[in-house]
N, C-alpha and C positions, 0 to 999 in steps of 0.2 A: 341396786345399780350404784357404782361405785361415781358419782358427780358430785358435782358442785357450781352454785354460781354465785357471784356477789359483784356491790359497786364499793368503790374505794372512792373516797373522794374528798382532799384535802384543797389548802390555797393552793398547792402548788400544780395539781393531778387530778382529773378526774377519772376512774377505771372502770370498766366494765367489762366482765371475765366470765366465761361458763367454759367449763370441761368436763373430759369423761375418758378417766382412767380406761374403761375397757374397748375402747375405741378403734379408728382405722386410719389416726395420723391425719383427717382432715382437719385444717383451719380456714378461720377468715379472722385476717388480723390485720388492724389499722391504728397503729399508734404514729402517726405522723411523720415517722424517720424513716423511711425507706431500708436503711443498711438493719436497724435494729429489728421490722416485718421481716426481714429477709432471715436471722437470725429466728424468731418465734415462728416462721413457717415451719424453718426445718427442725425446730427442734419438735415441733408437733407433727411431723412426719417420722421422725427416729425415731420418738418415742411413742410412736399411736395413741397417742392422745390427742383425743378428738377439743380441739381449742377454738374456743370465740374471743376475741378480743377488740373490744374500742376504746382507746385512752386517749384523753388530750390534757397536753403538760402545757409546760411555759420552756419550748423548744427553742423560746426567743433568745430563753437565760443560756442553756444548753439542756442536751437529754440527759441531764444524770439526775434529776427526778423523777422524771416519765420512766426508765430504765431501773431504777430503785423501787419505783412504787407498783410497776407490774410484776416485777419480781416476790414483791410482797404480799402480793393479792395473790400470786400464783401458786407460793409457797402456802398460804392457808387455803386456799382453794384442795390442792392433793393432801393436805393432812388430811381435811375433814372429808373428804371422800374417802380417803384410808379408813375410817372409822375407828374400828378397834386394833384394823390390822393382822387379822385373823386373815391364817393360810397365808401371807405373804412368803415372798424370799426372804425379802429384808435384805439385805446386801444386793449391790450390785457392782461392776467393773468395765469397763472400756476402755480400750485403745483406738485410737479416730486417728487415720493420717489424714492427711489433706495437702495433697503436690506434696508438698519439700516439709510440709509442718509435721508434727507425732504429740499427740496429747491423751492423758490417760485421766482418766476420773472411776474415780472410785467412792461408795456410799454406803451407808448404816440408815437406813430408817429408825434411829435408836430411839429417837424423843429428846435426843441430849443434842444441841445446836453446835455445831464446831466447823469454822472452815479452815482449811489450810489450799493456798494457793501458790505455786513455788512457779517461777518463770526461770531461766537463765539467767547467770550473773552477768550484768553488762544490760539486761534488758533485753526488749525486744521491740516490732516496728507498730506502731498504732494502723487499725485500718482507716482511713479516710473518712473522716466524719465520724470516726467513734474508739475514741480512745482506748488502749488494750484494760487502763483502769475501770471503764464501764463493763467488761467481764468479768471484773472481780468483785467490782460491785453486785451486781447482778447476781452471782454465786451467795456472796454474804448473806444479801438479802434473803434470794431464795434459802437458803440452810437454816438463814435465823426463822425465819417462818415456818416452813416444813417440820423444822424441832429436828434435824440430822444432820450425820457426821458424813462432811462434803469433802475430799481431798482431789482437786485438780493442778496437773503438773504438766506444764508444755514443756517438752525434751529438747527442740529447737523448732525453729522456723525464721523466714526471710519475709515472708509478704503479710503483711497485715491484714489484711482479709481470710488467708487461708486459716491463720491462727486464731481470731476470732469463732470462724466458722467450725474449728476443730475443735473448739474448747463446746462450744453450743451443741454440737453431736455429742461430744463424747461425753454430756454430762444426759441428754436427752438416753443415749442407749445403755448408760449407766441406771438409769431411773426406769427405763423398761423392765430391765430386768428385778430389779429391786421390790417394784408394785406388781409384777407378775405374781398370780398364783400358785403353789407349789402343792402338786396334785398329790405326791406323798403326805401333807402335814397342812392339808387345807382345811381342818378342823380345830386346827392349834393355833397359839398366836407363838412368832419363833423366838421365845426370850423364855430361860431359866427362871425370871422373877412371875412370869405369868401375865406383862403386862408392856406395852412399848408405848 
C-alpha cells in the first residue's frame, strides 16, 4: 500500500499528515486558514489522495510557515510512499482553467528537485488572505521534498482566488497522473539509469 504518515514539528509549526496515494480524494484537513483547507481539500480531491491533515503554526506571524512546512511534510510524505517507484508514469501534465484563470503544471518524479514558476509580466492579484507568493512557496517546498522537477505557469488571470485555486488543481491533477501506475511497464522503474 502506497501511504505514509508523520509529525513535523518545529518552533514555528506543528504537522500532522497521513496519506494514501491510491486513494478516493477524501480529506480532513484543519490547518487553521480557512482559504489554505480550502486549497488542501481540493487538491486532495484532484488528486485522490486520500489526506489527513492537522497543523498549527504561528498564524498570529502570518501562514507562510504553516504553508511551507505542510508542504514539506507533504512532499516526503508522497516520496516515501513512491518507494522505489516502480511501474510509475513518472511525468505528469495539467491545464486547470478556473473562470477567466489558465494554469498549466507540469512534473518529473525525477529525484532531481527543480521548480520553475512563471506568472505574467506585471504580476498578478493576491487572493484575500493569502498571498499569490504563498503558492509559490508551497510549490518550492513541495518539489524540494518530493525530490522533482515541478514547472507551474499561470497564462493569465483577474481574481485572486481563481488563480490560486488553479494553480492547486493543476498541480494536484499533474501528480495524479504522475504517481498513477502504468499497466504496460508496471514491473519497471521508468528511468534508463534503473533507478529514480
Amino acid at each position: 500500500m502506497r501511504q505514509d504518515s508523520r509529525r513535523r514539528t518545529t518552533g514555528e509549526t506543528d504537522i500532522n499528515l497521513e496519506l494514501n496515494l491510491d486513494g478516493t480524494g477524501h480529506s480532513i484537513i484543519s490547518t487553521g486558514h480557512g482559504f489554505f483547507d480550502h486549497m488542501l481539500t481540493l487538491f486532495s480531491r484532484h488528486s485522490l489522495i486520500n489526506l489527513k491533515i492537522d497543523a498549527h503554526g504561528d498564524l498570529g506571524v502570518d501562514a507562510h510557515h504553516t504553508v511551507e512546512d505542510v508542504a514539506i511534510t507533504l512532499g516526503d510524505c508522497v516520496r516515501t510512499a513512491l518507494g522505489n517507484k516502480k511501474g510509475i508514469v513518472r511525468y505528469g501534465c495539467a491545464y486547470v482553467p478556473m473562470d477567466e484563470t489558465l494554469t498549466r503544471t507540469v512534473i518529473d518524479l525525477s529525484d532531481r528537485p527543480y521548480l520553475s514558476f512563471r506568472i505574467p509580466t506585471g504580476g498578478l492579484p493576491d487572493a484575500p488572505n493569502f498571498p499569490l507568493s504563498l503558492c509559490e512557496e508551497f510549490c518550492r517546498a513541495f518539489a524540494n521534498n518530493l525530490r522533482c522537477n515541478l514547472h507551474v505557469e499561470v497564462f493569465y488571470g483577474r481574481d485572486g482566488h481563481h488563480i490560486a485555486e488553479s494553480i492547486f488543481k493543476s498541480l494536484a491533477r499533474a501528480l495524479r497522473e504522475a504517481v498513477a501506475i502504468d499497466p504496460k511497464n508496471k514491473d519497471m522503474i521508468p528511468s534508463t539509469k534503473g533507478i529514480l
